[in-house]
N, CA and C atoms as an extended XYZ file, in Angstrom:
210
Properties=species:S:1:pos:R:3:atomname:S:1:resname:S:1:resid:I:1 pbc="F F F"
N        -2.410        9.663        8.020 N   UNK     1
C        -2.712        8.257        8.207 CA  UNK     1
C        -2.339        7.496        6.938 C   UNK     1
N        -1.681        6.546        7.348 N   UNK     2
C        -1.326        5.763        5.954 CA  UNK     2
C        -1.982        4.441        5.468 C   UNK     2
N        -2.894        4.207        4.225 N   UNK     3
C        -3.124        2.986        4.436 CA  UNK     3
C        -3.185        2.548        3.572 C   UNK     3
N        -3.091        1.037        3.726 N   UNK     4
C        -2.640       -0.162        2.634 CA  UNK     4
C        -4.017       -0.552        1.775 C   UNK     4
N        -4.120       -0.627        0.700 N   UNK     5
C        -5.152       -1.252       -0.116 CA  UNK     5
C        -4.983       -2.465       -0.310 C   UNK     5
N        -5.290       -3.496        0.518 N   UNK     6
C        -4.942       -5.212       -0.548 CA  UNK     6
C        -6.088       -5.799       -0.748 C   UNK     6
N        -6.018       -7.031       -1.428 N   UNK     7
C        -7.159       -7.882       -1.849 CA  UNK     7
C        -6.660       -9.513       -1.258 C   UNK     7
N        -7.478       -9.920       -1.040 N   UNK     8
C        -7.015      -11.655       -0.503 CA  UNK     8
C        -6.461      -12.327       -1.928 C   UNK     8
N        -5.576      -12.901       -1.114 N   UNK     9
C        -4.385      -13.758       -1.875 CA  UNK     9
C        -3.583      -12.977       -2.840 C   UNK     9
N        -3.207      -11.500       -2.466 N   UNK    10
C        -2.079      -10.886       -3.114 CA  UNK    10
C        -0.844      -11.037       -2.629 C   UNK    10
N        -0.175      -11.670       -3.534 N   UNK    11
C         1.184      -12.245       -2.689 CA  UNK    11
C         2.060      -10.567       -2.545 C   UNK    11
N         1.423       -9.867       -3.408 N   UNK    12
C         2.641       -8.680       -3.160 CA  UNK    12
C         1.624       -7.633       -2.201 C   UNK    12
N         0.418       -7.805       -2.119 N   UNK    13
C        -0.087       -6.839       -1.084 CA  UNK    13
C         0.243       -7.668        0.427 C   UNK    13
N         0.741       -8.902        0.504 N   UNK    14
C         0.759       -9.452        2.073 CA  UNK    14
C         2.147       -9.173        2.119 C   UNK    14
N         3.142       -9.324        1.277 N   UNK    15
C         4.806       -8.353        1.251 CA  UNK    15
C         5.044       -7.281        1.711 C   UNK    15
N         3.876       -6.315        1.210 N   UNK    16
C         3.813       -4.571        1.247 CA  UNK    16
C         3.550       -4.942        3.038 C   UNK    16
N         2.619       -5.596        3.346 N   UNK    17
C         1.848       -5.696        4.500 CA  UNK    17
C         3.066       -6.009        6.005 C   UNK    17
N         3.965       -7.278        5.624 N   UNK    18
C         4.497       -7.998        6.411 CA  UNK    18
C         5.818       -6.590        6.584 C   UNK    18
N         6.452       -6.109        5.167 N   UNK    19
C         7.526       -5.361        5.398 CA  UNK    19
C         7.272       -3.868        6.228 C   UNK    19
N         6.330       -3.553        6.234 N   UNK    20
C         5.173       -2.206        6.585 CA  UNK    20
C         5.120       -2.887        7.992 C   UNK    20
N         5.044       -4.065        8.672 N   UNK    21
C         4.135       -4.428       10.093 CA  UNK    21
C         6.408       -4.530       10.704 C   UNK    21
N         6.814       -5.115       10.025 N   UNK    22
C         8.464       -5.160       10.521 CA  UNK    22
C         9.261       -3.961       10.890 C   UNK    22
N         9.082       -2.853        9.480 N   UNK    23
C         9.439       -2.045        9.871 CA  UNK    23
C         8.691       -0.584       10.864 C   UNK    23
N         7.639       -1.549       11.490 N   UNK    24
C         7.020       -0.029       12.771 CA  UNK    24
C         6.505        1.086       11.580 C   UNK    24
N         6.343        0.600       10.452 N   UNK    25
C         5.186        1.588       10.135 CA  UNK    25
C         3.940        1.504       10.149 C   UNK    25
N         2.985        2.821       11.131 N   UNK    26
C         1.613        2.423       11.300 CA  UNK    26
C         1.150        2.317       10.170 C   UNK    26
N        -0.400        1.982        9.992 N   UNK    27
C        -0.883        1.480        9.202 CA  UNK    27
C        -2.351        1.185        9.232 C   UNK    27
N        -3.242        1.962        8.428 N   UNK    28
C        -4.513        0.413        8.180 CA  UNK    28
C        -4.969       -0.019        7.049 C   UNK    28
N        -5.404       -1.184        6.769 N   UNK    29
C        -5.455       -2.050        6.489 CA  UNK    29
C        -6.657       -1.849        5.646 C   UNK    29
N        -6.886       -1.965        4.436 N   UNK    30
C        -8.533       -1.382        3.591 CA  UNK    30
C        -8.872       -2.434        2.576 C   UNK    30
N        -9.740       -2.625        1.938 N   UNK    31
C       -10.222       -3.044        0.807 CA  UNK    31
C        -9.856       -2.477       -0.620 C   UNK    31
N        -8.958       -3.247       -1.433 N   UNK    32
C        -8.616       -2.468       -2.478 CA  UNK    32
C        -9.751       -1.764       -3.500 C   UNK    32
N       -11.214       -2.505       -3.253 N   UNK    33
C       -11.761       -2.189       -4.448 CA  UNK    33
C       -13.017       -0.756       -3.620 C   UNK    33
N       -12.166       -0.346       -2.878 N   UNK    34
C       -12.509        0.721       -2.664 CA  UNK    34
C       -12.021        2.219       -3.147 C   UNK    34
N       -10.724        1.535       -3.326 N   UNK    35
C        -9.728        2.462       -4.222 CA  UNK    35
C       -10.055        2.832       -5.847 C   UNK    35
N       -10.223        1.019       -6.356 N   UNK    36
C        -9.622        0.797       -7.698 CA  UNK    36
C       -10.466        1.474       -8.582 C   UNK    36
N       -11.241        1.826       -8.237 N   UNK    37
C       -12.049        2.994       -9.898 CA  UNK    37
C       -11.778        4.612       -9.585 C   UNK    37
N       -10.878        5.031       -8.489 N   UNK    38
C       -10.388        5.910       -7.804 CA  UNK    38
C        -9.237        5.996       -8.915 C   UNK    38
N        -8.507        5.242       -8.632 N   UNK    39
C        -7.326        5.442       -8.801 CA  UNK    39
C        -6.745        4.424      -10.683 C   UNK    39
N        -8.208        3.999      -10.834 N   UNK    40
C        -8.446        3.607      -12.211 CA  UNK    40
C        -7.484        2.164      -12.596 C   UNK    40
N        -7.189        1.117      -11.355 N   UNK    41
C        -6.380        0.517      -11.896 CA  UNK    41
C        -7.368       -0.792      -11.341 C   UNK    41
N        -6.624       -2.326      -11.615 N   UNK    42
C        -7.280       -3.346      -11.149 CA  UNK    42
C        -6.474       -4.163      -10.718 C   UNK    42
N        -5.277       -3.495      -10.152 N   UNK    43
C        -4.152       -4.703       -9.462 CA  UNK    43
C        -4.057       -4.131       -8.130 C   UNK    43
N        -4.024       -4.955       -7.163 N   UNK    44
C        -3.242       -4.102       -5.836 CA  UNK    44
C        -2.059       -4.269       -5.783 C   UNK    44
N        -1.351       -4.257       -4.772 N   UNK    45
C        -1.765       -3.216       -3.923 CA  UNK    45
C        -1.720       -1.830       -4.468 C   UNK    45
N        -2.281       -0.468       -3.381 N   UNK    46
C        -1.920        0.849       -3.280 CA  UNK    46
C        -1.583        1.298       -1.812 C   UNK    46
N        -0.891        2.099       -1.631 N   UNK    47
C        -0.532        2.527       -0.823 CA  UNK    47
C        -1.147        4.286       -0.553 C   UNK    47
N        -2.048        4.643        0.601 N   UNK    48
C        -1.923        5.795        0.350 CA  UNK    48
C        -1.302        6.202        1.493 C   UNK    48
N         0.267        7.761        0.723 N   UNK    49
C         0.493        8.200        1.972 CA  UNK    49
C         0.222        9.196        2.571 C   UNK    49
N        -0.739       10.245        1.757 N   UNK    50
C        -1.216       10.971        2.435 CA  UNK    50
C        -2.261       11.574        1.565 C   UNK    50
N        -3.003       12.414        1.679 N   UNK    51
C        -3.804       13.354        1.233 CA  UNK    51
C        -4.125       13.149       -0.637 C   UNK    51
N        -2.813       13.887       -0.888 N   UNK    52
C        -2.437       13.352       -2.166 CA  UNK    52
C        -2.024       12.720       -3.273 C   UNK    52
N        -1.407       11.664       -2.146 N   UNK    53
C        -0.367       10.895       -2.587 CA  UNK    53
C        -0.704        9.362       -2.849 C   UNK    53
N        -0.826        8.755       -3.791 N   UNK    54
C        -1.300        7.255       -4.031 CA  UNK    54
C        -0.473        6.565       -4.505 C   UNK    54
N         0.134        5.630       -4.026 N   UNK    55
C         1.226        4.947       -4.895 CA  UNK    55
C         0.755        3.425       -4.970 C   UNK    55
N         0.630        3.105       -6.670 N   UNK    56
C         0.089        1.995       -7.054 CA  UNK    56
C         1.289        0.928       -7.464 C   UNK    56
N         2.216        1.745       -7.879 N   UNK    57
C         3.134        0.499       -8.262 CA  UNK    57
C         3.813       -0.127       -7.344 C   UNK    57
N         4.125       -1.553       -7.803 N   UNK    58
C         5.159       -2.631       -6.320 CA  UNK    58
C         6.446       -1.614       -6.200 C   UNK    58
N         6.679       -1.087       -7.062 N   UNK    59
C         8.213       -0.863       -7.338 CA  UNK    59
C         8.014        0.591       -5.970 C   UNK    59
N         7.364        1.484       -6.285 N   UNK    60
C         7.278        2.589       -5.667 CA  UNK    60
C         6.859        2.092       -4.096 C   UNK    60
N         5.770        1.332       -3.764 N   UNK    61
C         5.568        0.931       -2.596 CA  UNK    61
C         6.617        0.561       -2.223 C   UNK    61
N         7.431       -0.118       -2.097 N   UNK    62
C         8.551       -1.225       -1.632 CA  UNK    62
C         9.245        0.048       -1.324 C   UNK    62
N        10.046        0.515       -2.410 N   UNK    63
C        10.809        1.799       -2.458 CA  UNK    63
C        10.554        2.708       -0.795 C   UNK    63
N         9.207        3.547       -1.059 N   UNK    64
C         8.434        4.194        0.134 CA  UNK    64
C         8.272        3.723        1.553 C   UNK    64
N         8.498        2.083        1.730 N   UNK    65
C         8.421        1.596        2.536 CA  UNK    65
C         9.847        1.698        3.184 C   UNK    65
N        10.624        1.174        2.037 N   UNK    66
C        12.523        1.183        2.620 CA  UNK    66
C        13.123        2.653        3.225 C   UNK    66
N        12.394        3.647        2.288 N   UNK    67
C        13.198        4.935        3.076 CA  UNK    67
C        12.009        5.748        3.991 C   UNK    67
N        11.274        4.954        4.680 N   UNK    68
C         9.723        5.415        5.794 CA  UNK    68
C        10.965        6.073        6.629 C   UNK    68
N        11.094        6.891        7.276 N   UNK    69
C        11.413        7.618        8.158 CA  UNK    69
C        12.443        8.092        8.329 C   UNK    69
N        13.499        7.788        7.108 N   UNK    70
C        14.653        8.829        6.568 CA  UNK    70
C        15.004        9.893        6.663 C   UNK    70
């Protein structure tokens, strides 16, 4: 299950959100500050894609999003 961490009025967590809802990747939708002492940071978004996997930076999200099902 993959899901998005944002916070209201993140212009780059509603990006992650809109490019993620375009390209047919499922998704839900969470509260970042459920993450953020998790994952020790205080910006969103995160992305988790699985189990182990947390990706906090824009650069890596965006990235992860462009090659989803490669």
């Amino acid at each position: 299950m993959i899901i998005l961490y944002t916070l209201p009025g993140c212009g780059i967590c509603a990006m992650a959100k809109t490019k993620m809802q375009q390209r047919g990747i499922p998704f839900i939708e969470k509260d970042f500050s459920e993450i953020a002492t998790i994952i020790k940071s205080d910006h969103a978004p995160a992305l988790k894609v699985s189990e182990n996997t947390i990706l906090n930076s824009p650069t890596e999200i965006v990235s992860w999003i462009n090659n989803y099902g490669m």
